[in-house]
Backbone bond lengths (Angstrom), bond angles and torsions (degrees), N, CA, C in turn:
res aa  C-N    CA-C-N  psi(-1)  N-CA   C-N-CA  omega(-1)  CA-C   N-CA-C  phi
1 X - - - 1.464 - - 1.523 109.07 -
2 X 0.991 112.09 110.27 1.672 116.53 177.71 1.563 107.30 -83.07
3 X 1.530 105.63 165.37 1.342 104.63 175.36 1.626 117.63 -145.38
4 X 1.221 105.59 -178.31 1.850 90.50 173.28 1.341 110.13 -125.72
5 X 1.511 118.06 13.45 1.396 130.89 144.19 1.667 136.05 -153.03
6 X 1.280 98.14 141.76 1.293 99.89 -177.60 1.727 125.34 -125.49
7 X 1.385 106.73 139.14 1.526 101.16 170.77 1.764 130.12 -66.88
8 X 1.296 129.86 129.79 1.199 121.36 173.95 1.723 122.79 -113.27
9 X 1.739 115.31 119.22 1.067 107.21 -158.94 1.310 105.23 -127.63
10 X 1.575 108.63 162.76 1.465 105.39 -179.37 1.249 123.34 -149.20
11 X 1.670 132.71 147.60 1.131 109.51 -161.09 1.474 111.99 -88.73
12 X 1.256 117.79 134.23 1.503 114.65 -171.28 1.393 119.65 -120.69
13 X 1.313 149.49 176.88 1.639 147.10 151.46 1.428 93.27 91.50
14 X 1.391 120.55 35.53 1.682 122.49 177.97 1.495 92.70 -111.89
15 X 1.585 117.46 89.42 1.013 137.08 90.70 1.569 143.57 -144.31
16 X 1.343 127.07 -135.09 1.691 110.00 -167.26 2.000 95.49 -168.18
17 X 1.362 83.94 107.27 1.408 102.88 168.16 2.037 94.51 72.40
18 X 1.447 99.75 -127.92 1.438 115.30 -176.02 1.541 114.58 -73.90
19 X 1.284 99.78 -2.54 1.339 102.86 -179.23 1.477 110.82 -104.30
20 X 1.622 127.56 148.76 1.295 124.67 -150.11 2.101 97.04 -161.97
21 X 1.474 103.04 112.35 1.279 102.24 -176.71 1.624 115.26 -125.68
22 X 1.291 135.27 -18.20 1.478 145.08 128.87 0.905 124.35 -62.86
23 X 1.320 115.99 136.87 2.230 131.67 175.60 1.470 84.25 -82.76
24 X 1.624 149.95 75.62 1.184 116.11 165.22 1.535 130.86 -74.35
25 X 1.314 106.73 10.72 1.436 107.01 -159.96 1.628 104.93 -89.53
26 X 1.801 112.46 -30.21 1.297 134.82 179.56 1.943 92.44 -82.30
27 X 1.176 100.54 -50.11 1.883 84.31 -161.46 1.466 115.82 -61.24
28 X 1.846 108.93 -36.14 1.337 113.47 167.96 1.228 132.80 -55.21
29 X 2.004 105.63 -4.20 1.933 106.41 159.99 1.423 104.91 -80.67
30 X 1.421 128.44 -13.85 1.767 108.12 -168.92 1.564 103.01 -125.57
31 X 1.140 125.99 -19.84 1.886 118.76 163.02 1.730 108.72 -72.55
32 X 1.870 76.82 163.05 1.664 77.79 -167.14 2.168 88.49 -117.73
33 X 1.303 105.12 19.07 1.204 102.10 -161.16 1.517 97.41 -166.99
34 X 1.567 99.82 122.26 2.098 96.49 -175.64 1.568 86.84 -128.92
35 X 1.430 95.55 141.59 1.797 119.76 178.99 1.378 110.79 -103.80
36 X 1.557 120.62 74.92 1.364 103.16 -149.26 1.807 98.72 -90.55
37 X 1.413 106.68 171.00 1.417 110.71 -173.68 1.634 105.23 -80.43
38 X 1.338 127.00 147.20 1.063 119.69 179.36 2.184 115.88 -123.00
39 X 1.847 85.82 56.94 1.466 84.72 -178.21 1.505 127.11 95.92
40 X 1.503 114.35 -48.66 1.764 121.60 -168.30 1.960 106.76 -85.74
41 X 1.111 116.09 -6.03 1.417 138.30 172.93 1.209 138.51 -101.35
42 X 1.568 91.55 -63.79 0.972 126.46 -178.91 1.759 117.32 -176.16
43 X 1.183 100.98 166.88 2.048 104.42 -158.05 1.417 126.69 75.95
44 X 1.317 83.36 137.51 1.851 93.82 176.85 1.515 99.91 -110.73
45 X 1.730 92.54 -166.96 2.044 85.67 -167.66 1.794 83.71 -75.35
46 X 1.838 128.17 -57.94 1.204 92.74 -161.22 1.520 135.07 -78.71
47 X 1.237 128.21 1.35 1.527 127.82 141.15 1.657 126.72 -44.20
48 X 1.676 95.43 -42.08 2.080 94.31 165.94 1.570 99.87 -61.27
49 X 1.578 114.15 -46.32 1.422 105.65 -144.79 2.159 96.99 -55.92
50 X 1.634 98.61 -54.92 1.700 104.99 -159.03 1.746 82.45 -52.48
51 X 1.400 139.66 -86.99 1.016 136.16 -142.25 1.418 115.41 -17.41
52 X 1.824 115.25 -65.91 1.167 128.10 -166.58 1.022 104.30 -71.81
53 X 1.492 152.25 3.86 1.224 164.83 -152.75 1.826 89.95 -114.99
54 X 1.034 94.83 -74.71 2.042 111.03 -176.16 1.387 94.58 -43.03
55 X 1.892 115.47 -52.67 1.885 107.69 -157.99 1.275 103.91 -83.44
56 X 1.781 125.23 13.20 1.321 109.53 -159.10 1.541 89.46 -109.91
57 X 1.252 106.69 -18.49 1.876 119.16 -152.36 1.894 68.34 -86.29
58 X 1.325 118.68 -56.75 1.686 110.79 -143.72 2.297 107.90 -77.33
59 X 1.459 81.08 -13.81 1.737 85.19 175.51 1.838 104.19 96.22
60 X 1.274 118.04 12.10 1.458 141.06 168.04 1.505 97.62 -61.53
61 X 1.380 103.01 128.35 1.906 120.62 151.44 1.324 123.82 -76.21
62 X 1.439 109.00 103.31 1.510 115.18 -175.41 1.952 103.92 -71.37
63 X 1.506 95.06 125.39 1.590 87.12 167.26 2.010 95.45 -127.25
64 X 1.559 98.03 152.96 1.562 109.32 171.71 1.665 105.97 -79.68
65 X 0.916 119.85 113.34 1.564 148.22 143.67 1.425 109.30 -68.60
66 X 1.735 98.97 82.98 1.333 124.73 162.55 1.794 126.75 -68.91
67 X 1.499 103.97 137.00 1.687 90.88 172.55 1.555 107.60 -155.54
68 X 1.112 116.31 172.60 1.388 126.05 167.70 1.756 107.75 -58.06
69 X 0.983 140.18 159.70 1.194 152.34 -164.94 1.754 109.95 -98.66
70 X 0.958 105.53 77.07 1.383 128.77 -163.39 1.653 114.41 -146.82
71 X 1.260 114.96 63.01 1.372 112.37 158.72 1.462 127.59 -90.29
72 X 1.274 124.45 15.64 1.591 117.86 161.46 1.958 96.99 -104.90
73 X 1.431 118.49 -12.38 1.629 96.77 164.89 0.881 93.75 -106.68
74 X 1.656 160.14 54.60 1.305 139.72 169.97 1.441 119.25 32.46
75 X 1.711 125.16 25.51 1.316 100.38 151.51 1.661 85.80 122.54
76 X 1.318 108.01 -43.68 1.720 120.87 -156.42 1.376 106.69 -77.12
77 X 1.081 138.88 -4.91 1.601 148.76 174.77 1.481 114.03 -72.89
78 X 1.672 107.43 123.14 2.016 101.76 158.04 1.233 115.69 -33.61
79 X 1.083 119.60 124.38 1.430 109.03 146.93 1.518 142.30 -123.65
80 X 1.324 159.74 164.58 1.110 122.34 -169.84 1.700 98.68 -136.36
81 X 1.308 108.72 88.30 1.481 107.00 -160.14 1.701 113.65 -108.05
82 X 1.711 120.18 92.88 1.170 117.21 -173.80 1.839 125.56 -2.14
83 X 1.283 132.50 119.17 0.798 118.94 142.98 1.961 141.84 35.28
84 X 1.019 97.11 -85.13 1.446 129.48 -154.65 1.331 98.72 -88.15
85 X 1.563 112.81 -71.86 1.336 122.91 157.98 1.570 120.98 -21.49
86 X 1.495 115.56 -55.62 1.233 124.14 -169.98 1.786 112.33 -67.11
87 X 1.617 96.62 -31.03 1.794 91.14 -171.40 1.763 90.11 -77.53
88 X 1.107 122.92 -24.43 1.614 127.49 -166.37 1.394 91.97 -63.46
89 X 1.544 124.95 -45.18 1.389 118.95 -158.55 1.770 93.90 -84.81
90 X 0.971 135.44 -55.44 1.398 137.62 173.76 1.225 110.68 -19.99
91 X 1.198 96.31 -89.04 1.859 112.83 173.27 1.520 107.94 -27.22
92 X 1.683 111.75 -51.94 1.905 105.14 -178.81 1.355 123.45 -42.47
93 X 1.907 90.30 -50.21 1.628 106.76 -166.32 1.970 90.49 -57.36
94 X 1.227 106.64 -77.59 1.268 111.28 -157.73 1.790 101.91 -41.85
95 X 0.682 151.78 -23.80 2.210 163.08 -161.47 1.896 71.64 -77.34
96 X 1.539 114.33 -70.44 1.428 118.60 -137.63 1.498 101.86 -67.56
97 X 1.169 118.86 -56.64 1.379 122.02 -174.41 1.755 108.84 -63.72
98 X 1.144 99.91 -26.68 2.135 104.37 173.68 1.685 114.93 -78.25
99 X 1.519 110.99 10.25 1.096 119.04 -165.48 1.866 87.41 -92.95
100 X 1.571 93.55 -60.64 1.145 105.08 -164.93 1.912 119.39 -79.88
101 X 1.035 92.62 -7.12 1.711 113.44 174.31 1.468 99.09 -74.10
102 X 1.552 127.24 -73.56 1.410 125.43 174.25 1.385 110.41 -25.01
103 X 1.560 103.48 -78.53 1.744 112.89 179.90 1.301 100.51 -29.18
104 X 1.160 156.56 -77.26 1.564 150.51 174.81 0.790 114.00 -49.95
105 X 1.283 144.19 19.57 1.777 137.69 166.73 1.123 123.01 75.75
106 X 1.680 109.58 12.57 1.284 110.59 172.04 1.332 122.40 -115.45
107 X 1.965 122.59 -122.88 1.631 130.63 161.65 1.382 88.01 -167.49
108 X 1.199 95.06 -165.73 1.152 132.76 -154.33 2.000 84.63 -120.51
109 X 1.294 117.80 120.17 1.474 134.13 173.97 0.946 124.17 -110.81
110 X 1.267 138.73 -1.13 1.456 157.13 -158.72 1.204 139.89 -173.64
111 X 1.329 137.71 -176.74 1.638 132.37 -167.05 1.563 88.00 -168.74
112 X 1.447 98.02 120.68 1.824 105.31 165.02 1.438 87.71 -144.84
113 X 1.482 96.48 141.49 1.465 115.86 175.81 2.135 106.02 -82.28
114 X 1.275 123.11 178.61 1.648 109.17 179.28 1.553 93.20 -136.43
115 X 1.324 109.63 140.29 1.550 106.20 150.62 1.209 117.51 91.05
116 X 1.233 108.67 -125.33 2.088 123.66 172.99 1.397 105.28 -73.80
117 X 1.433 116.20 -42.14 1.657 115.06 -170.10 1.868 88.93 -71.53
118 X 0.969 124.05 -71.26 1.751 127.07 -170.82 1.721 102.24 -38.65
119 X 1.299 134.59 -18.30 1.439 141.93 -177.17 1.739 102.00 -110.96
120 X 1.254 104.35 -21.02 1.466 90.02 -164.16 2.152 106.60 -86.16
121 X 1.746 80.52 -44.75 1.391 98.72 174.13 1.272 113.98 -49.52
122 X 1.560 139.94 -20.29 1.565 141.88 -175.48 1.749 122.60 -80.73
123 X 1.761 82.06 11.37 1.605 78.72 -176.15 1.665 92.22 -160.44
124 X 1.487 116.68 -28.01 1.718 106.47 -176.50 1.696 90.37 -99.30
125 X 1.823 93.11 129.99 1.735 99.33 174.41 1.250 98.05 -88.32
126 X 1.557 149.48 -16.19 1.406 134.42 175.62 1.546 113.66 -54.44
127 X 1.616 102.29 -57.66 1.519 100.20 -163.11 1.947 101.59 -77.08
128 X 1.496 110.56 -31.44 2.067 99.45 155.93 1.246 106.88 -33.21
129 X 1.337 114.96 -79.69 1.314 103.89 -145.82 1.739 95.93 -79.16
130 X 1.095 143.47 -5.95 1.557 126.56 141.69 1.432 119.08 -16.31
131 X 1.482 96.30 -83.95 1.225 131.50 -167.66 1.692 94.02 -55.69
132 X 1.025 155.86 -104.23 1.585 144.91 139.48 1.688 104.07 35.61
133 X 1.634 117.28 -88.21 1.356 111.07 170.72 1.520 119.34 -25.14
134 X 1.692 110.97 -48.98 1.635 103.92 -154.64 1.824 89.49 -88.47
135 X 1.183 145.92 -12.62 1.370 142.06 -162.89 2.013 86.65 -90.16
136 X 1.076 110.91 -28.12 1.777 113.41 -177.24 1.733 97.78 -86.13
137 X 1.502 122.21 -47.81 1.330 108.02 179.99 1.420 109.32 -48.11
138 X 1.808 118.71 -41.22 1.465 111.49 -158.81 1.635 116.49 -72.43
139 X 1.353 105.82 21.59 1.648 100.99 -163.14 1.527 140.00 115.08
140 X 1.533 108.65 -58.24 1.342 108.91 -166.61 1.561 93.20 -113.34
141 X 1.350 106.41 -176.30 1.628 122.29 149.99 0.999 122.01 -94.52
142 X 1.381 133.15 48.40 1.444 124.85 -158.56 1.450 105.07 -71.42
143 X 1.542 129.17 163.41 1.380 134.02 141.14 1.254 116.25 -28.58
144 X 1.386 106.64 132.88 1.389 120.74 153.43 1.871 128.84 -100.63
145 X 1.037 111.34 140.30 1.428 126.09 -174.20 1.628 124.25 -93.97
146 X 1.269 124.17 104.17 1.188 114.55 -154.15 1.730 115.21 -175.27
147 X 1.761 113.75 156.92 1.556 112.13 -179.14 1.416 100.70 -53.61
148 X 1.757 113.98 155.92 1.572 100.64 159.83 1.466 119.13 -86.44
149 X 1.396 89.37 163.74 1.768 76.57 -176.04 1.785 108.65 100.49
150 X 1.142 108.01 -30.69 1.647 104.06 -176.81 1.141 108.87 -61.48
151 X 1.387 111.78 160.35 1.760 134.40 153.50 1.741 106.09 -38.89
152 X 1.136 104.46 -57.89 1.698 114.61 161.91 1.434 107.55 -11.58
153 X 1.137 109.54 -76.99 1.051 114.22 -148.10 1.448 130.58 -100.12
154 X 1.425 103.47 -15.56 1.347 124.21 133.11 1.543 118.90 -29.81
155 X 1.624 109.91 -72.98 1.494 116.11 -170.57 1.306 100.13 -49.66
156 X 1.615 123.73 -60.52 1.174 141.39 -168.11 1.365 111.86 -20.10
157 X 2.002 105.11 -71.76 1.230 146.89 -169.66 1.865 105.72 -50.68
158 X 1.594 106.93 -35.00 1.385 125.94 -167.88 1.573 103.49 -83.15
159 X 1.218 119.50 -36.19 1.319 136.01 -172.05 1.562 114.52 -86.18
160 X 1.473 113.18 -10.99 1.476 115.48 -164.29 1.320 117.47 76.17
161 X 1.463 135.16 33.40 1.143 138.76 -170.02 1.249 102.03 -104.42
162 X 1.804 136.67 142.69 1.304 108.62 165.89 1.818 119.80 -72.57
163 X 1.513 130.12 145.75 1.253 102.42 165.00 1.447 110.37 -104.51
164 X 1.458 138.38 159.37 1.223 135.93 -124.26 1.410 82.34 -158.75
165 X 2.047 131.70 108.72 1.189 114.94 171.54 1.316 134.15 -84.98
166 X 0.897 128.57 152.24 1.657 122.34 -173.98 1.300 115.68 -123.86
167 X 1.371 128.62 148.43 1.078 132.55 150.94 1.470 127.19 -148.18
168 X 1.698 124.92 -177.96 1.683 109.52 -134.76 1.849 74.90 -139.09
169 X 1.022 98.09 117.47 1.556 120.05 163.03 1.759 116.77 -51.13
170 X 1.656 97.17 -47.74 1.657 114.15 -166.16 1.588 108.13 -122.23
171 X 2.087 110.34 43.71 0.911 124.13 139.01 1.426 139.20 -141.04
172 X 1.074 119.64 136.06 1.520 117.42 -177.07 2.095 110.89 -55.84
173 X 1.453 92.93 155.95 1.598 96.79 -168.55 1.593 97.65 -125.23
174 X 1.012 112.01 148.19 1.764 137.03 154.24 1.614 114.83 -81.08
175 X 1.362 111.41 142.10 1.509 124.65 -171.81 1.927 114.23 -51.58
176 X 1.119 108.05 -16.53 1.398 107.67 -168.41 1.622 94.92 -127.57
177 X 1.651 115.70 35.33 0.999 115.60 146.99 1.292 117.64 89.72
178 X 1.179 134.43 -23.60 1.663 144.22 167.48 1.591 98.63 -86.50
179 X 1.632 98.70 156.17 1.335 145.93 -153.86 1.771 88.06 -73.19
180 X 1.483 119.24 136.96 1.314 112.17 -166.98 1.774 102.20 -113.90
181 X 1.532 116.55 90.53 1.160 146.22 -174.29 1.954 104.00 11.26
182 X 1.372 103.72 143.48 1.617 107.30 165.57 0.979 117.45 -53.65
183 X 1.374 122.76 -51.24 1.714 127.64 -151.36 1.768 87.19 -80.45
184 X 1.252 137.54 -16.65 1.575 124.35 167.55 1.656 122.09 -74.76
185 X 1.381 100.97 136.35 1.439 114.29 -176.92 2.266 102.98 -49.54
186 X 1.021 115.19 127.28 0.959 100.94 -177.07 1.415 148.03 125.77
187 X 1.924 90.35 -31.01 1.489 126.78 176.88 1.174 133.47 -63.85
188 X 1.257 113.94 -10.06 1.038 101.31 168.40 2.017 106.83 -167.30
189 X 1.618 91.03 127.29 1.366 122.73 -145.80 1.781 106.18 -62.54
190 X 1.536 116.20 103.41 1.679 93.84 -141.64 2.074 84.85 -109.16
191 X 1.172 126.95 -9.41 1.327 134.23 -172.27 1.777 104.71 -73.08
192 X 1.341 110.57 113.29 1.539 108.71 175.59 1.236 137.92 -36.80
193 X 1.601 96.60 -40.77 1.738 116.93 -158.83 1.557 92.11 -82.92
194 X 1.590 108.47 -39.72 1.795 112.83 -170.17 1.686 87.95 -68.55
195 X 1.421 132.20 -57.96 1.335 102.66 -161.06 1.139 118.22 -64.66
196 X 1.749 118.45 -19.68 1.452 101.41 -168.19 1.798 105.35 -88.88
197 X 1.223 107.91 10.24 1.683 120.29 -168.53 1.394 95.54 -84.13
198 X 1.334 116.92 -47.03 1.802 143.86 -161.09 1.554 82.41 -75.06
199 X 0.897 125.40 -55.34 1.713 116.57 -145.41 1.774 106.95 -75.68
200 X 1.733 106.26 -39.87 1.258 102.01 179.36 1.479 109.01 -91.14
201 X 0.947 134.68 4.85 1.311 134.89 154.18 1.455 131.00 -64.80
202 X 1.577 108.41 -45.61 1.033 128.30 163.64 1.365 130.13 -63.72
203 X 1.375 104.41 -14.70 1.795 112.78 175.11 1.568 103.72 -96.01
204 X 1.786 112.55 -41.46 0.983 110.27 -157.88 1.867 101.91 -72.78
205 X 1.426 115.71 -45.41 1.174 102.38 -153.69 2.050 102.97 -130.26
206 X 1.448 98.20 29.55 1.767 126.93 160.85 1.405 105.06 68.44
207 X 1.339 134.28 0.34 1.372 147.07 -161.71 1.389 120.41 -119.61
208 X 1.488 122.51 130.14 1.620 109.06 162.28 1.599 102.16 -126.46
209 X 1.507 90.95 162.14 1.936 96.95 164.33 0.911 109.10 -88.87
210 X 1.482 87.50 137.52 1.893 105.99 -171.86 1.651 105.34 -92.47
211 X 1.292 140.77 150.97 1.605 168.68 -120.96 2.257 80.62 -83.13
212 X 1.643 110.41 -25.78 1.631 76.23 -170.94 1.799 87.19 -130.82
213 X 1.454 104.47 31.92 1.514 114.77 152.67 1.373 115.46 94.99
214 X 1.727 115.82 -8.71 1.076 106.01 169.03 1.379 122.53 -80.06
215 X 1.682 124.09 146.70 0.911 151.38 -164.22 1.931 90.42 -72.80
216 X 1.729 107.14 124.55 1.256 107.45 166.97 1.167 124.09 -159.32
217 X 1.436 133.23 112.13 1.619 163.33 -117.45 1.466 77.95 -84.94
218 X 1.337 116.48 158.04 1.228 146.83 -172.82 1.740 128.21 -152.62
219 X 1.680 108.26 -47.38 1.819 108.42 145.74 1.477 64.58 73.96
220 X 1.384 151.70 83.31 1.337 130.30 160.50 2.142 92.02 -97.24
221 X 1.252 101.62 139.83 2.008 116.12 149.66 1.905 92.22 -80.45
222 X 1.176 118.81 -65.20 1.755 116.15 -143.03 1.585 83.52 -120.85
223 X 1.295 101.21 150.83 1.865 131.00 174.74 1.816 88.50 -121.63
224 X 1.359 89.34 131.90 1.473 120.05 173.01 1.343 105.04 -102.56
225 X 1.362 118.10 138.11 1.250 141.85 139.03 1.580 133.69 -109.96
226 X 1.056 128.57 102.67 1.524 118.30 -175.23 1.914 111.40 -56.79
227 X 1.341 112.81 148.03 1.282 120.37 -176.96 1.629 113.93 -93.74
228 X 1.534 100.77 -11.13 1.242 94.08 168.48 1.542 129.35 -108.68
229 X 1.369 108.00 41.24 1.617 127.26 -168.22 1.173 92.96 -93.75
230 X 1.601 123.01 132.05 1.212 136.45 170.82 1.863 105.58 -40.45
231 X 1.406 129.81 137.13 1.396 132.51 -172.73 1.615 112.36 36.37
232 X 1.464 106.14 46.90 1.826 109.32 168.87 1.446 107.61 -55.96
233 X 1.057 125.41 -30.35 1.560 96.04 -150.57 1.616 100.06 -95.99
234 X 1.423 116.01 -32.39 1.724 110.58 164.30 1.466 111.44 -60.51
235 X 1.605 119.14 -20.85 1.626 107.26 -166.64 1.680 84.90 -72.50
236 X 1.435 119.77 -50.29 1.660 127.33 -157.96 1.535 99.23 -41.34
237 X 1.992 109.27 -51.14 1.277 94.22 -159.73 1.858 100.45 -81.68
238 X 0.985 138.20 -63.01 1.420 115.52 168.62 1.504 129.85 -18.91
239 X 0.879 123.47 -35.11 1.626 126.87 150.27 1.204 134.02 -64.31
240 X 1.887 107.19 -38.06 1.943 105.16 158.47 1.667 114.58 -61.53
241 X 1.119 115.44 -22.16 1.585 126.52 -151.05 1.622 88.32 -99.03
242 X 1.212 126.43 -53.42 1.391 116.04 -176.48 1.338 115.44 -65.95
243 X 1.050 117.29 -11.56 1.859 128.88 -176.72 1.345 108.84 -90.11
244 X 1.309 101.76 -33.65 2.076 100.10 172.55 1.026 104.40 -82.23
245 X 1.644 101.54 -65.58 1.857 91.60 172.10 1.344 122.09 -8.92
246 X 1.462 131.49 -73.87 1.371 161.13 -172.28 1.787 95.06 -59.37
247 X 1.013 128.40 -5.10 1.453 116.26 -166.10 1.054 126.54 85.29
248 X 1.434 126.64 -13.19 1.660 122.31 -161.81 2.030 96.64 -97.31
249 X 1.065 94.92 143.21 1.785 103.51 -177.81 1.619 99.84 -84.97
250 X 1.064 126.17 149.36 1.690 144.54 169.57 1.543 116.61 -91.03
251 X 0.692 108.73 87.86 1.800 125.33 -175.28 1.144 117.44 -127.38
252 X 1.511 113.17 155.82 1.296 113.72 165.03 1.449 132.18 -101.86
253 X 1.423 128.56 153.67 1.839 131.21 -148.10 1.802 83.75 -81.79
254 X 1.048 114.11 -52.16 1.638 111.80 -157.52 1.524 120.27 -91.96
């Protein structure tokens, strides 16, 4: 499914205390959509606080960038976190970061899971519909952010949630449509010209090649870029620029 616009988002507010691993102040001139961390990864309250402050001044859609509670792996670790527990922790993140979203004149517009939970959720329907439960404990129905095709989005879809598809310019894919693991040679798409080749392709004509060449549909709303990709914020804007170029407008879904 092609389109003639697309959202571009990125994950931002990844870091913790003195430590600092996103430019968000530069990326929040060229996304139309920031996934900020809400603490269990990465972020503290005052890294939430400036972000939503920066995306509120620039006209940016704050979304909570949910995760398993893993800040010594950044997020990227198995985990096997009861149920119940997990919608409890969801629901927190999303309360904490809507604290500081209001204070800036904005909210909270979205729900993206990070990491192991965003990989794990694409195939286990317990911890989906967790993750689903805790986005309903926090209040709203917001959108959810996610592969198509996931468990995600299923639950989502079941719950009255919107699901919202995504896909990643500056990662390699597997034939049945999921993200083709870090620890594989390959994973992640580090050549400029290829991501910005991947990205308008993927808007224009709903499809990417997957890691052993087959062609596999995607239907993306939002193009991901990670914020912690070596030179993100020039890859971001070469990727807004190749998308107008191409005709397609840069907007945001929510």
């Amino acid at each position: 499914m092609s389109r003639d616009s697309i959202d571009l988002n990125a994950d931002l507010g990844e870091g913790f205390g003195r430590w600092t691993l996103t430019d968000d102040e530069r990326l929040l001139t060229v996304v139309t959509s920031a996934n900020v961390a809400c603490g269990f990864h990465a972020g503290d309250a005052p890294t939430m606080r400036r972000v939503c402050e920066l995306a509120a001044e620039r006209g940016v859609t704050i979304g909570a960038q949910v995760s398993y509670r893993d800040l010594a792996g950044f997020g990227r670790r198995a985990m096997d976190v009861p149920a119940a527990e997990l919608a409890a922790e969801v629901a927190y993140q999303i309360g904490a970061l809507e604290v500081f979203a209001r204070a800036a004149g904005s909210r909270v517009s979205y729900v993206k899971p990070h990491g192991a939970l965003y990989n794990r959720v694409v195939r286990d329907g317990e911890q989906a519909a967790a993750v689903v439960e805790g986005v309903l404990l926090a209040g709203r129905a917001l959108p959810v952010l996610g592969l198509p095709g996931s468990r995600l989005h299923e639950a989502a879809a079941a719950a009255g949630l919107p699901p919202v598809p995504e896909a990643f310019g500056d990662r390699a894919y597997r034939a049945d449509g999921s993200l083709l693991p870090r620890g594989q040679e390959g994973a992640v798409v580090s050549d400029p010209g290829e991501v910005v080749e991947r990205s308008v392709s993927m808007a224009r004509t709903g499809t990417v090649t997957a890691h052993d060449g087959t062609v596999v549909p995607v239907g993306a709303r939002s193009l991901c870029l990670h914020g912690d990709t070596p030179g993100a914020v020039e890859l971001a804007r070469r990727v807004r620029a190749g998308l107008e170029a191409a005709g397609i407008r840069v907007e945001a879904f929510a």
